[in-house]
C-alpha positions in Angstrom: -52.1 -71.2 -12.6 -51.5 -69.6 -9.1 -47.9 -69.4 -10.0 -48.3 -67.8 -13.5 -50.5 -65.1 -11.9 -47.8 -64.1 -9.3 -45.3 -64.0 -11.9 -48.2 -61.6 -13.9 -48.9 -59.5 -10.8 -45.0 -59.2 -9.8 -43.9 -58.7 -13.0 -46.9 -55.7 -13.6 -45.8 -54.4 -10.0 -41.9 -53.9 -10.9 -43.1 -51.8 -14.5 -45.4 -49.8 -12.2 -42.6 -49.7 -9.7 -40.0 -48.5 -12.4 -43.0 -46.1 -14.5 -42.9 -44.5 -10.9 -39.4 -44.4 -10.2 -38.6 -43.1 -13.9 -41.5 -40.3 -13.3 -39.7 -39.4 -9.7 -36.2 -39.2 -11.7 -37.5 -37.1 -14.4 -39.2 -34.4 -11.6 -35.8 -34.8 -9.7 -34.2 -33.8 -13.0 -36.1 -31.1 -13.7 -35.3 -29.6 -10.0 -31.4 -30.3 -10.8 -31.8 -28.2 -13.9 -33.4 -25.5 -12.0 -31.0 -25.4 -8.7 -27.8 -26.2 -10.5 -27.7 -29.9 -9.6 -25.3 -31.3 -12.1 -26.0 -34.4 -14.7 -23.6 -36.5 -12.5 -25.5 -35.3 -9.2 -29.1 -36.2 -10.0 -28.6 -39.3 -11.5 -26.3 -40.4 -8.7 -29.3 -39.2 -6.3 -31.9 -41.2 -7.9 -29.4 -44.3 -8.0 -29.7 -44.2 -4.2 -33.4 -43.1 -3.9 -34.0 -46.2 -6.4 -32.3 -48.5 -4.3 -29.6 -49.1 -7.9 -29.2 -48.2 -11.4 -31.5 -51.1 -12.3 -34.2 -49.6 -10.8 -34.1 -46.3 -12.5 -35.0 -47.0 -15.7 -32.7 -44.5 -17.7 -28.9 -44.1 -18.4 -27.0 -41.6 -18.5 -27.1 -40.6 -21.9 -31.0 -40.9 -21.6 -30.8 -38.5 -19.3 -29.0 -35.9 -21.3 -30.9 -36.1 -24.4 -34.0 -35.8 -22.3 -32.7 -32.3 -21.2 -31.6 -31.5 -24.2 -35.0 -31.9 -26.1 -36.4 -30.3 -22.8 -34.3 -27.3 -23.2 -34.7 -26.9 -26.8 -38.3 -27.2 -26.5 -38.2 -24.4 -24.1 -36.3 -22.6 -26.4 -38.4 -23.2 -29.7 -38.8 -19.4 -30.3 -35.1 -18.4 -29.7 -33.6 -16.9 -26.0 -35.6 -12.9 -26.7 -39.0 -15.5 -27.2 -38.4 -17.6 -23.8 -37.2 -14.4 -22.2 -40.3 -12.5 -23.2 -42.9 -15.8 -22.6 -40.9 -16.1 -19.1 -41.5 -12.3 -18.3 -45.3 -13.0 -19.4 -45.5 -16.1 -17.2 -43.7 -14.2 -14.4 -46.9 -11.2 -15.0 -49.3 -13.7 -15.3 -49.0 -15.0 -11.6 -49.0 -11.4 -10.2 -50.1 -8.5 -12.7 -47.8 -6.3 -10.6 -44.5 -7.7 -12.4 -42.5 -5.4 -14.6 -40.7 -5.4 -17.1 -39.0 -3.5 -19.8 -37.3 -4.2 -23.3 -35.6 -1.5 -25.3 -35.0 -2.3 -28.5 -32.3 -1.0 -31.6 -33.1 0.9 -35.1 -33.2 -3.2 -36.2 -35.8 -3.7 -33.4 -33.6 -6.4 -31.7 -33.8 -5.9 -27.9 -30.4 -4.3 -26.4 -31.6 -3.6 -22.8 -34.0 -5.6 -20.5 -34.8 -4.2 -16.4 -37.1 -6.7 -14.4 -38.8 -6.1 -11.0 -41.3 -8.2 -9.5 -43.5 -7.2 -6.7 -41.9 -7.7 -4.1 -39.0 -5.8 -4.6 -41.3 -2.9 -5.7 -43.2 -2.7 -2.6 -39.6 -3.2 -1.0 -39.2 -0.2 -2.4 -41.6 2.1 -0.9 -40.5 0.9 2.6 -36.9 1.3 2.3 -35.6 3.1 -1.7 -34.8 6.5 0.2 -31.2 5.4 -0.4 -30.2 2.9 -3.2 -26.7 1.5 -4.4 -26.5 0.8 -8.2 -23.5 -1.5 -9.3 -22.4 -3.0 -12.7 -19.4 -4.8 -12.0 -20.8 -8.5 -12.2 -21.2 -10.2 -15.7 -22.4 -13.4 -15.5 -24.0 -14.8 -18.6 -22.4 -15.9 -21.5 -23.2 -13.1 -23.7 -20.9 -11.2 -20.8 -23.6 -8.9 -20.4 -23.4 -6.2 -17.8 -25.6 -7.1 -14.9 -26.7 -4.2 -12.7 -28.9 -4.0 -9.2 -30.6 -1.8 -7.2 -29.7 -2.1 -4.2 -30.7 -0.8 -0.6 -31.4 -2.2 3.0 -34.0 -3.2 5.0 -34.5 -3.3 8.8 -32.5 -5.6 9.9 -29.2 -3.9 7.8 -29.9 -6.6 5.2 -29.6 -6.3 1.6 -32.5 -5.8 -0.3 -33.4 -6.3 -4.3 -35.2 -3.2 -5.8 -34.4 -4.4 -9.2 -32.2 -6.0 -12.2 -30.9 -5.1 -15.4 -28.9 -6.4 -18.4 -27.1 -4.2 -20.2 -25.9 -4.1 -23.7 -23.2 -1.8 -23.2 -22.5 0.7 -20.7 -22.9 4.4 -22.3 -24.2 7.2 -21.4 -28.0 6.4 -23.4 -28.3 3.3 -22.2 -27.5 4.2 -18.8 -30.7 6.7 -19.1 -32.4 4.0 -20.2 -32.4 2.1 -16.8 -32.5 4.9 -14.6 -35.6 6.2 -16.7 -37.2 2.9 -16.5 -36.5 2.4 -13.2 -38.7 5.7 -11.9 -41.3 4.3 -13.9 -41.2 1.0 -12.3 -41.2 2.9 -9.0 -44.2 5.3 -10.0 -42.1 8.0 -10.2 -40.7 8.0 -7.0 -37.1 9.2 -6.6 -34.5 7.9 -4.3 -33.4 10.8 -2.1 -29.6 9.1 -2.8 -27.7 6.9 -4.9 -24.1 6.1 -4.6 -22.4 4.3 -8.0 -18.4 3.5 -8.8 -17.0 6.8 -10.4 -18.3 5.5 -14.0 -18.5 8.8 -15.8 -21.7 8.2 -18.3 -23.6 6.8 -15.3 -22.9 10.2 -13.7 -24.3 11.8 -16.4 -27.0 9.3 -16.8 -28.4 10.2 -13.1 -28.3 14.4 -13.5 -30.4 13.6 -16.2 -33.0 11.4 -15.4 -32.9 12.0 -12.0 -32.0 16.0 -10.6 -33.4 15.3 -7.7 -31.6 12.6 -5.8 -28.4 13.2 -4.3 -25.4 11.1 -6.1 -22.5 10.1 -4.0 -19.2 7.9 -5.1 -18.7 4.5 -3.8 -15.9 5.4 -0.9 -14.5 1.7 -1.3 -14.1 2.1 -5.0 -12.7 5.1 -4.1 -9.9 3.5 -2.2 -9.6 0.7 -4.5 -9.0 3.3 -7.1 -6.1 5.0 -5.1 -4.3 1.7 -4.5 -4.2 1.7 -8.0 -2.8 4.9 -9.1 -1.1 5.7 -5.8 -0.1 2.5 -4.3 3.4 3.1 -4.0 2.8 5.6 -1.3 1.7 2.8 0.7 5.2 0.9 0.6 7.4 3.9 1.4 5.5 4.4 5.1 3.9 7.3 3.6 1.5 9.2 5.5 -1.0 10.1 2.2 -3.3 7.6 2.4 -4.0 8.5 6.0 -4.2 12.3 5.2 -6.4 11.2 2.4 -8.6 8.4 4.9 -8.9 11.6 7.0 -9.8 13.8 4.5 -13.3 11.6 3.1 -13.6 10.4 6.4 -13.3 12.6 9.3 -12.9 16.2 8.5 -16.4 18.2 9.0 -15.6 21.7 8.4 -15.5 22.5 4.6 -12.6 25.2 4.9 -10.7 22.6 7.4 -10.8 19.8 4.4 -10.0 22.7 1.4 -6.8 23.4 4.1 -6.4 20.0 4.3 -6.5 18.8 1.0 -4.0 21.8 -0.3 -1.4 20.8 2.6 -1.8 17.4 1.7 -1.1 18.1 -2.2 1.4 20.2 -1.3 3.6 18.2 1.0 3.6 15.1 -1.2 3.8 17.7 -4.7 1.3 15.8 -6.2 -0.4 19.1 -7.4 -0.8 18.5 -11.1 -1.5 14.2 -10.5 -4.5 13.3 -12.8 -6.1 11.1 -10.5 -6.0 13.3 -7.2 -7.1 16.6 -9.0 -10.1 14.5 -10.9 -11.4 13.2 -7.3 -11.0 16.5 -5.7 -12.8 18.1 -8.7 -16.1 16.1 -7.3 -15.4 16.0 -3.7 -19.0 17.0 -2.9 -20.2 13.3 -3.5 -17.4 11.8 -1.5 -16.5 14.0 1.2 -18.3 13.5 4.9 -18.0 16.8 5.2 -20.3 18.2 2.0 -22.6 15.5 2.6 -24.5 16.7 5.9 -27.5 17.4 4.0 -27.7 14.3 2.2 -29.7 11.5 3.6 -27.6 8.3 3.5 -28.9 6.1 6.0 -25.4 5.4 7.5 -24.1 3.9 4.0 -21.3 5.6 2.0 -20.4 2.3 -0.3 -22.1 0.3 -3.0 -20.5 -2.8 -0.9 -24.4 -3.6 -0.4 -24.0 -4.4 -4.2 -20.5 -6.4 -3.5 -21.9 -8.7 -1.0 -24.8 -9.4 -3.4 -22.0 -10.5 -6.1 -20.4 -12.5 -3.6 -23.8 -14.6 -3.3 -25.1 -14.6 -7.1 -22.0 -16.6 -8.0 -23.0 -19.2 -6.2 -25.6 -19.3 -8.1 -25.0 -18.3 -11.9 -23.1 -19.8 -14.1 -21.2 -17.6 -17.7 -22.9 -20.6 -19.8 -26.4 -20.1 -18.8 -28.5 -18.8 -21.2 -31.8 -16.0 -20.6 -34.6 -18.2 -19.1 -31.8 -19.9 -16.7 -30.2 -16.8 -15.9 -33.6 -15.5 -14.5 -34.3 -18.9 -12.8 -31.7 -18.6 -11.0 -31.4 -15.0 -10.7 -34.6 -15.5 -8.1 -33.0 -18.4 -6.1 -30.6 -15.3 -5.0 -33.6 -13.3 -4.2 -35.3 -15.8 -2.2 -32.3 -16.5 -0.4 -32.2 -12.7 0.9 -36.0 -13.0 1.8 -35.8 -15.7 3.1 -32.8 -14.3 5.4 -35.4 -11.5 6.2 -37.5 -13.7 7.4 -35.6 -15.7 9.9 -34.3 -12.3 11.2 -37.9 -10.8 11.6 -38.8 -14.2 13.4 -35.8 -13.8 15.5 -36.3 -10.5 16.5 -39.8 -10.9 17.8 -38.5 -13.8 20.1 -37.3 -11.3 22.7 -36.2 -7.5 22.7 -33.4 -6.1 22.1 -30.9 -6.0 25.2 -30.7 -2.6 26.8 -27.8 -0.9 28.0 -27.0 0.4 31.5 -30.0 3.5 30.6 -33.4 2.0 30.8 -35.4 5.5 30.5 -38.8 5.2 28.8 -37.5 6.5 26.0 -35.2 3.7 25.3 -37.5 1.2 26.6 -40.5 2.3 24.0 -37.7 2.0 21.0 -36.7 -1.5 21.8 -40.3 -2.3 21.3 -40.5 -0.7 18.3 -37.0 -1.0 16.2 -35.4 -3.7 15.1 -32.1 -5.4 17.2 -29.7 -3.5 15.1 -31.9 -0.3 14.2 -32.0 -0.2 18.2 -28.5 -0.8 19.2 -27.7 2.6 16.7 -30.3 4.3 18.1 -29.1 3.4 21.3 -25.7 4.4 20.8 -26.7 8.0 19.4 -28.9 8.3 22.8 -25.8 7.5 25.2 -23.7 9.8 23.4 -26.0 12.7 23.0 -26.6 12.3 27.3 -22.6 12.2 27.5 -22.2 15.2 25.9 
């Protein structure tokens, strides 16, 4: 009797055992699906958590119709109705969440722009001077993705907010800009530096007059390799008279002269290219952007490096709900780098240099380590001189 009753209890102990173990697999499971853990990954993890596949309770193939039906389920109402329940979920958790959908003359929705609190209130600490960039698609409608982009503190990226774009012309462009100021209250950037897409130009005069628009300098480079590379193989000097010329030069006659001699001496007068980026040298040019406030950036590489770390994380087959999933595991990474540098930076000050006037002293206590060190700089210099 004793020995039927052990058998009873040990047999009742490996269900509850495997009950558990099944329930720990299908919460691992859904974490995989949400950090990009692949099928082979998480069931290979809960082998080894299990002690064996014997212990797990569920093949393979169980596995993958049990993501399938959860995925489907998710996705009862179509992507636009899990988008839109997603965006309501997101709103319901903090009422400060927005979001925007425009929609065609057949009411399906064409462009979508997201911001979450955060990156709003980012915004009114550091949006004087914002990078917008479109060059990443990632989903597998191949959908534009474009960010707004600026810096923080500590020099570190910083998520203002997102949009998908259905095409890039010069309406829907206008869309997202308008949208944006809304999402902002209003609130203009002083400047915003793009690539040298024309209808976003024209988007930005339009929506916002305002805010001084400047041209990416490293797609402007990139751009020249590509219709004047071959000046680079010859030991030419023009791309160093041009590096000069967007650069260096301050005086606004001095770059005129410069540019003409430049032109002139390489009779590249009537090229396309050259005479198109001279025509709008006053968003490129160090010299006609003195009265601009740029913050020390004169490239939308804030927006590159941001690229460089979503496609760690997103994947062309992803549809809506896990593109925004995992859209905000790339914007948790960058706060989270935030924080680790604020932590950092309160552990000691910054180092001074061989000045330790009050004045210097009182900034290392107030800036950041690398707001300091260029604020340090620009004091040495300015008691040089």
């Amino acid at each position: 009797m004793r020995g039927h009753c052990a058998q009873t209890a040990d047999r009742r102990m490996r269900s509850h055992l495997k009950a558990q173990t099944a329930e720990f697999w299908r919460d691992a499971r859904n974490t995989g699906d949400g950090t990009g853990i692949s099928l082979k990954q998480s069931h290979e993890l809960m082998e080894k958590e299990a002690g064996g596949l014997g212990n797990i309770g569920y093949t393979r193939d169980d596995l993958k119709r049990y993501l399938r039906t959860k995925r489907e389920r998710g996705l009862k109402y179509g992507e636009t109705g899990a988008m839109l329940r997603y965006f309501e979920e997101q709103k319901l958790e903090n009422p400060s969440f927005f979001h925007a959908e425009q929609l065609d003359c057949e009411e399906q929705i064409t462009n979508i722009f997201w911001a979450d609190a955060s990156m709003l209130m980012d915004y009114t600490y550091f949006g004087d001077v914002v990078t917008f960039d479109t060059t990443y698609k990632t989903n597998k409608e191949y959908r534009p993705l474009g960010v707004f982009v600026g810096f923080n503190q500590f020099r570190q990226s910083v998520i203002f907010g997102a949009t998908l774009l259905y095409d890039e012309t010069i309406e829907s462009f206008k869309w997202v800009f308008g949208t944006f100021v809304e999402a902002v209250c209003g609130r203009h950037s002083k400047t915003i530096f793009t690539d040298q897409d024309a209808a976003m130009a024209v988007a930005i005069s339009a929506v916002m007059p305002s805010t001084y628009h400047g041209l990416c300098t490293f797609h402007i480079r990139v751009n020249f390799m590509k219709h004047l590379g071959n000046y680079y193989k010859d030991g030419s000097n023009l791309p160093y008279r041009f590096a000069e010329c967007m650069y260096e030069i301050e005086d606004e006659n001095e770059f005129i002269m410069a540019c003409d001699a430049m032109l002139k001496e390489h009779k590249l007068e009537t090229n396309e290219w050259l005479c198109g980026i001279y025509a709008c040298r006053k968003k490129w040019a160090k010299c006609f952007m003195k009265g601009a406030w740029t913050a020390g950036m004169r490239s939308t590489q804030l927006s590159e490096s941001l690229n460089a770390s979503i496609k760690n994380y997103l994947k062309p087959d992803h549809d809506l709900v896990q593109f925004f999933k995992h859209f905000n595991r790339v914007v948790d990474e960058k706060r989270y780098n935030k924080l680790k540098a604020e932590y950092h930076s309160r552990q000691k000050l910054p180092m001074l240099g061989l000045q330790q006037t009050p004045v210097l002293i009182q900034a290392a206590s107030i800036y950041s380590p690398c707001m300091f060190v260029a604020f340090q700089n620009e004091y040495d210099e300015l008691c040089i001189t």
